[in-house]
Residue frames relative to the residue before (quaternion, step in Angstrom):
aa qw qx qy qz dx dy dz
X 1.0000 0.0000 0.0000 0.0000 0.00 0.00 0.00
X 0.5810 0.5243 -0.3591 0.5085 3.53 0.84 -0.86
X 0.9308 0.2323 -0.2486 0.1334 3.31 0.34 -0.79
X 0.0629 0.7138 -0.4465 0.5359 2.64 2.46 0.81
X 0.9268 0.1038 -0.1997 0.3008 3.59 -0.20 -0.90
X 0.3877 0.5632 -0.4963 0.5349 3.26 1.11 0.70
X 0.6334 0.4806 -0.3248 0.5123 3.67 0.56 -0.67
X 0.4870 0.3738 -0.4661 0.6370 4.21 0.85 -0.67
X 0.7709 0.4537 -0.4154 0.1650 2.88 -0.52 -1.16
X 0.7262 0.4966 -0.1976 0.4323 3.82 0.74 -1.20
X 0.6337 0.4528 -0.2350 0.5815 3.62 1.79 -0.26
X 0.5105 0.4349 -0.4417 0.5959 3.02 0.88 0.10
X 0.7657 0.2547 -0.3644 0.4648 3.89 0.42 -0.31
X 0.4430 0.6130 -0.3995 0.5181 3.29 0.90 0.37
X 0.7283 0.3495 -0.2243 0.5451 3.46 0.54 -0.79
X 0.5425 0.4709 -0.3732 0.5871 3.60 0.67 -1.08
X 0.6288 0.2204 -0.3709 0.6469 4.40 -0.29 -0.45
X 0.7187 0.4112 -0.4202 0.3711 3.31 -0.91 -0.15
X 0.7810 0.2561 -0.3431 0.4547 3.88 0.36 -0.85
X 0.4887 0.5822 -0.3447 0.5508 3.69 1.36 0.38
X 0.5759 0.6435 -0.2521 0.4366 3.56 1.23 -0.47
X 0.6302 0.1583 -0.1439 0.7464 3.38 1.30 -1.23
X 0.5672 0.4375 -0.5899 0.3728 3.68 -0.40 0.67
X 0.7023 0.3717 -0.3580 0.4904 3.05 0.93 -0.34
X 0.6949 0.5364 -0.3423 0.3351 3.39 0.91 -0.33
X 0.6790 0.3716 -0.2692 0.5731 3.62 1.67 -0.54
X 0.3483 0.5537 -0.5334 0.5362 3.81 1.51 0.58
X 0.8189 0.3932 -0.2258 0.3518 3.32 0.20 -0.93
X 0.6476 0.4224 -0.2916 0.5632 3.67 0.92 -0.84
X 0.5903 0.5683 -0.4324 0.3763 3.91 0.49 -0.54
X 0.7810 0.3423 -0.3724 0.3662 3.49 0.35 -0.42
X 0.6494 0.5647 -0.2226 0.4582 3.64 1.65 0.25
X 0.6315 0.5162 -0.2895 0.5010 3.01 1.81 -0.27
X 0.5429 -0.7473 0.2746 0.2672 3.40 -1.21 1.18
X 0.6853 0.2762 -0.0752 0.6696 3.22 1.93 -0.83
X 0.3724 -0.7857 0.3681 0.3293 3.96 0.10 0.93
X 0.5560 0.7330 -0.1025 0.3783 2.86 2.05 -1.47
X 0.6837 -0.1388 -0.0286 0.7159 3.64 1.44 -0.39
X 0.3059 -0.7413 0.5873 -0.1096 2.41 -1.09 2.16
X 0.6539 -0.5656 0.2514 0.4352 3.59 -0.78 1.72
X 0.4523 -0.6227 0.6384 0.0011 3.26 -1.37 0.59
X 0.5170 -0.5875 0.5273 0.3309 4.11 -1.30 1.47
X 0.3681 -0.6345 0.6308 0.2530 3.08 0.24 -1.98
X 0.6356 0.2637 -0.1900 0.7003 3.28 1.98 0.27
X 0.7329 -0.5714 0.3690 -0.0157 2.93 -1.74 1.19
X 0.4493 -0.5438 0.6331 0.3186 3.76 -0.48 0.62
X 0.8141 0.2872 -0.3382 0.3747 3.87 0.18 -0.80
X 0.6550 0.5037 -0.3697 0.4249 3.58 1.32 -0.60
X 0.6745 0.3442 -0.4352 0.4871 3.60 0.87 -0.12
X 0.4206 0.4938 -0.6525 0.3918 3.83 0.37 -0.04
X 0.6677 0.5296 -0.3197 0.4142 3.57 0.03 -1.87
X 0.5423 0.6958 -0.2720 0.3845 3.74 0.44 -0.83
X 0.6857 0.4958 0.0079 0.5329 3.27 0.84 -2.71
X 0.6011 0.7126 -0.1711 0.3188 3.59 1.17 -1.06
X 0.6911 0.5317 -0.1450 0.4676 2.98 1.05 -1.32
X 0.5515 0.6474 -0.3257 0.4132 3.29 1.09 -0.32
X 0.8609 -0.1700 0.1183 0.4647 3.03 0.03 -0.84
X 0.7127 -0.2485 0.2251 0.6162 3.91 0.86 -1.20
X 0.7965 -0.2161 0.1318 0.5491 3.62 -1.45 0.46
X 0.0277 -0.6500 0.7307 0.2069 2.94 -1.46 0.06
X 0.0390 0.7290 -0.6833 -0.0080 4.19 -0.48 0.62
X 0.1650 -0.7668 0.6200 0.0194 2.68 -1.51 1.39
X 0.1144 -0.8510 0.5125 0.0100 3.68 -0.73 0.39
X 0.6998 -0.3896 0.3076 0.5136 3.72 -0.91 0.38
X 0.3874 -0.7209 0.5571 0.1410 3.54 -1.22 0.54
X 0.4267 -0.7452 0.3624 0.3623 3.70 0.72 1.39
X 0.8983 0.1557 -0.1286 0.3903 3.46 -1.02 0.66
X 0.5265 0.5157 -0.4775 0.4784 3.89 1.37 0.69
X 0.1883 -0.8007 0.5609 0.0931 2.66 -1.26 1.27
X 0.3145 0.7759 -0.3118 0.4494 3.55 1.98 1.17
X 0.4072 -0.6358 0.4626 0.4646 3.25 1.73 -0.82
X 0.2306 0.8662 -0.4221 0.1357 3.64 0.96 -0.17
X 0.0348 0.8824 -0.4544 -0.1168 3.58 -0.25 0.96
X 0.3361 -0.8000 0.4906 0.0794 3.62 -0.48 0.94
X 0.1715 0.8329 -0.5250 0.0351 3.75 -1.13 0.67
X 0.2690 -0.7577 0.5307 0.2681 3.67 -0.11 1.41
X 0.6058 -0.5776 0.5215 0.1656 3.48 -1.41 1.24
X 0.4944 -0.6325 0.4916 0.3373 3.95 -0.52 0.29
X 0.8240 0.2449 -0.1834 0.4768 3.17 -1.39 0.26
X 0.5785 -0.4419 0.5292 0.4360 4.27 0.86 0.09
X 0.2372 0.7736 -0.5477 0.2129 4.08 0.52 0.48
X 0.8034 -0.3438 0.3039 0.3795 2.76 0.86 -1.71
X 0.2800 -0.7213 0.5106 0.3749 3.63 -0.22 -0.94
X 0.3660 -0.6406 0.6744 -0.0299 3.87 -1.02 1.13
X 0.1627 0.6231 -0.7639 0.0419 3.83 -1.09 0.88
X 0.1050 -0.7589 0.6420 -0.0303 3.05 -1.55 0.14
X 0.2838 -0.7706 0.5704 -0.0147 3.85 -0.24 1.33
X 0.7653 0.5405 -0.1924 0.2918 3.38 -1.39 0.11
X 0.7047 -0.4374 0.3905 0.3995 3.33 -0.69 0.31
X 0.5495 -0.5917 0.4978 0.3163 4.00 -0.46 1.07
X 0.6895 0.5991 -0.1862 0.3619 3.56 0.48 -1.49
X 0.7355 -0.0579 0.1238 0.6636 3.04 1.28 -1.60
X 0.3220 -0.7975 0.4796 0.1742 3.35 -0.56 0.94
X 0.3699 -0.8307 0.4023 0.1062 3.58 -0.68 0.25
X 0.5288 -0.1991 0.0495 0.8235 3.63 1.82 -1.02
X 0.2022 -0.5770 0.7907 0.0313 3.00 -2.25 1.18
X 0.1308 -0.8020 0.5804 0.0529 2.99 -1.68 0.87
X 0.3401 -0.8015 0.4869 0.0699 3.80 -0.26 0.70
X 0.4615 0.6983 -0.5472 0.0073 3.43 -0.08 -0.07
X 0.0471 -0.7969 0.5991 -0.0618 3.01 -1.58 1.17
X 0.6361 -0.6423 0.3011 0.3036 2.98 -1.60 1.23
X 0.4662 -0.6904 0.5441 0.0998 3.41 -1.97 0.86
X 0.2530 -0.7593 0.5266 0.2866 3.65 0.16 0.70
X 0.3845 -0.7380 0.5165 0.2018 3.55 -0.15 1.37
X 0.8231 0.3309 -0.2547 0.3849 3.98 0.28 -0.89
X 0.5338 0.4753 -0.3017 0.6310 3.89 1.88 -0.21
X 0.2724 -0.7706 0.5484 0.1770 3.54 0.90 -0.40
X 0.5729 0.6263 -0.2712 0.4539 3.71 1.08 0.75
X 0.3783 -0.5434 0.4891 0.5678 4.02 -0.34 -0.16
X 0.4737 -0.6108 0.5580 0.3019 3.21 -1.75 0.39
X 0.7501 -0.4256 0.3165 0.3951 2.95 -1.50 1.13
X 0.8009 0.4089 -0.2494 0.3595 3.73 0.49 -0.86
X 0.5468 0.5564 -0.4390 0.4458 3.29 1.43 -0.03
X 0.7390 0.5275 -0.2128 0.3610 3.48 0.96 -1.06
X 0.4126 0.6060 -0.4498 0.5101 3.59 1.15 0.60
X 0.8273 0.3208 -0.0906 0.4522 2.99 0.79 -1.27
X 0.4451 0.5548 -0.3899 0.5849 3.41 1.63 0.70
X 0.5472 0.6394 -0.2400 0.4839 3.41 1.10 -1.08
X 0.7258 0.4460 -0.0724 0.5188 3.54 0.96 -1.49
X 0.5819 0.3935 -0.3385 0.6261 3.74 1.10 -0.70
X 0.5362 0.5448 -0.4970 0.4107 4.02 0.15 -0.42
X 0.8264 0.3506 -0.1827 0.4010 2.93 -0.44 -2.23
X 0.4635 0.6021 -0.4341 0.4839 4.25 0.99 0.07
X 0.7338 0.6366 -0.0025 0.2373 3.25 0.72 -1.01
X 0.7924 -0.0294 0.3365 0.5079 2.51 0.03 -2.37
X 0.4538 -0.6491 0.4361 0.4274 4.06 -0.48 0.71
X 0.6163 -0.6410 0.2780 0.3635 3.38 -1.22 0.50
X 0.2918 0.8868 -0.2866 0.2154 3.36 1.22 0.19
X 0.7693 0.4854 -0.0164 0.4150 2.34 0.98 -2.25
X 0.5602 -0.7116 0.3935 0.1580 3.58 -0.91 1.15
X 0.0974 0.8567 -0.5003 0.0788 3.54 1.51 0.33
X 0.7306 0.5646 -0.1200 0.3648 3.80 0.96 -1.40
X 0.6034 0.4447 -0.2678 0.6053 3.28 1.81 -0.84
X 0.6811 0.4434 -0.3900 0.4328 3.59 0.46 -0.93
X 0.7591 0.2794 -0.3981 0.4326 3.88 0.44 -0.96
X 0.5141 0.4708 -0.5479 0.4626 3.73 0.58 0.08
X 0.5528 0.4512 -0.4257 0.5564 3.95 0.60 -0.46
X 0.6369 0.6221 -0.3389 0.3043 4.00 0.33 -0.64
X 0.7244 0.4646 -0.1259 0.4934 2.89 1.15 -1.81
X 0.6107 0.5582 -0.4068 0.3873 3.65 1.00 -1.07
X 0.6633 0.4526 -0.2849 0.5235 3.92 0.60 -1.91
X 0.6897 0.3495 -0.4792 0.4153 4.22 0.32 -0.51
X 0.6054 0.4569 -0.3981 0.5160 3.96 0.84 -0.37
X 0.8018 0.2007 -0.2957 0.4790 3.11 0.01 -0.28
X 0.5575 0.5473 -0.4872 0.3902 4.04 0.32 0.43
X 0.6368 -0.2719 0.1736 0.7003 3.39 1.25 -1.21
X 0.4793 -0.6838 0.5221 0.1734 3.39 -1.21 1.33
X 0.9288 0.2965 -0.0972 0.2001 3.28 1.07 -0.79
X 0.4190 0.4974 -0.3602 0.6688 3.16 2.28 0.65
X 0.5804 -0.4613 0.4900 0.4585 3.33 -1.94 0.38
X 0.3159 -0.6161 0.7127 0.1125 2.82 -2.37 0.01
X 0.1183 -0.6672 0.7321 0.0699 3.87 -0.93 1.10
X 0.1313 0.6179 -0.7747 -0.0280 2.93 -1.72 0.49
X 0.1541 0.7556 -0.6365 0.0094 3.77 -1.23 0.04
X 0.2377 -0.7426 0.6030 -0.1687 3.07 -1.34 1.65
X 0.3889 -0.8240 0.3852 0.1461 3.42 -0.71 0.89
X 0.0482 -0.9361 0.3371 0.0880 3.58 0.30 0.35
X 0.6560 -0.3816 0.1385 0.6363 3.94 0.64 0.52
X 0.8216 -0.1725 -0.0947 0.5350 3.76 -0.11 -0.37
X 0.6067 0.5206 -0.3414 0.4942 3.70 1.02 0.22
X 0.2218 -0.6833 0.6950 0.0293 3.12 -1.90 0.48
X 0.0520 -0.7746 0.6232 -0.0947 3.70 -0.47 1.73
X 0.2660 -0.7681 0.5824 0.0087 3.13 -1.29 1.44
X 0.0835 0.8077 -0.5739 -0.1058 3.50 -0.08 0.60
X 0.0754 -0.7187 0.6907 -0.0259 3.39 -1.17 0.83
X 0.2153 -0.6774 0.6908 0.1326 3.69 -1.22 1.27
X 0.1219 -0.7359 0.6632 0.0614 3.55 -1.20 0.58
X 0.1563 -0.8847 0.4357 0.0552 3.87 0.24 0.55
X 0.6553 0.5082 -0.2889 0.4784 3.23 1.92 -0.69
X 0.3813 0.7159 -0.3612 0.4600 3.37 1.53 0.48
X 0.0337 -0.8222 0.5466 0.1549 3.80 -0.25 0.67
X 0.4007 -0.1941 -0.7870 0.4269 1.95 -1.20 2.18
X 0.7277 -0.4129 0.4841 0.2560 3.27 -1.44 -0.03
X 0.0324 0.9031 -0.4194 -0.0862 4.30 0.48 0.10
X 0.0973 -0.6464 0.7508 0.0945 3.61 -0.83 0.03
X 0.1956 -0.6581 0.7168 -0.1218 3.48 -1.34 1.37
X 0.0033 -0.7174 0.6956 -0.0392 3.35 -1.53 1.39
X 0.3450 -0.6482 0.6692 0.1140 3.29 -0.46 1.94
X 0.0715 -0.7225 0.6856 0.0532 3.66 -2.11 0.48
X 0.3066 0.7238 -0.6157 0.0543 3.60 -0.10 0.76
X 0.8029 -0.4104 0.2659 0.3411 3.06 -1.57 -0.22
X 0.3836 -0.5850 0.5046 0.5059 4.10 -0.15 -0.11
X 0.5350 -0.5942 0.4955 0.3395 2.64 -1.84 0.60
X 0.6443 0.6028 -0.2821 0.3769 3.17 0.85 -1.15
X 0.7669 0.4948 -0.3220 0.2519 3.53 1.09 -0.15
């Protein structure tokens, strides 16, 4: 029972950061977008990033996110990794959200989150781009600034824009990597 309600309890803050996550993301993009009504678009699929998420480790099935009324699709990550949302038209997705777990006593993502970072990237972003150094630079300056409030950061990345945000009051501990389109693009 206890942990019935320790589990409500930690989803509810999960959800409660999260439905602040994309407010803040369609607060921002709205005043850049040319039509509000269709908001810019990845260019990738709900099925091509599952397959992607897949490769890691086992299935990944995603399903409506209880109580959006956005179409939000949601998919817990094997092994306790994480949690995967995803906004937008199936066809074409619009914002993605990663969020993976922080080994609280290494002060690092867990090994199991970073596979599936590894796998959200190379979906994404050519292999060039330094996505891994910068959010590993994120996570370090938000530990070590304050252990116990969120952290925003966002970086621009050829046609994308990635929001990372650490949330420590999250149990585990989580780091989230928002993905929309650039504005500038």
């Amino acid at each position: 029972m206890a942990s019935s309600i320790l589990h409500s309890s930690q989803l509810v803050k999960f959800l409660f950061l999260f439905v602040i996550l994309i407010a803040a993301v369609l607060i921002t993009s709205a005043p850049q977008a040319d039509d509000f009504a269709a908001p810019r678009r990845l260019g990738v699929s709900l099925a091509t990033l599952q397959k992607s998420l897949e490769k890691v480790a086992a299935p990944v099935v995603f399903s409506p996110r209880p109580g959006s009324t956005q179409g939000t699709q949601e998919a817990r990550l094997p092994n306790r990794a994480g949690v995967v949302q995803a906004s937008g038209d199936q066809g074409n997705l619009s914002v993605v959200v990663l969020w993976m777990v922080v080994d609280q006593q290494k002060k690092r993502l867990d090994s199991g989150s970073r596979g599936y970072l590894d796998a959200f990237m190379h979906t994404f972003l050519s292999e060039n781009e330094p996505v891994a150094v910068w959010l590993d630079q994120v996570l370090q300056r938000a530990l070590t600034e304050s252990e116990n409030d969120s952290h925003l950061e966002s970086q621009l990345f050829d046609t994308y824009q990635l929001k990372a945000t650490y949330v420590p009051s999250m149990t585990p501990p989580m780091l989230s990597l928002t993905l929309m389109k650039s504005p500038e693009e």
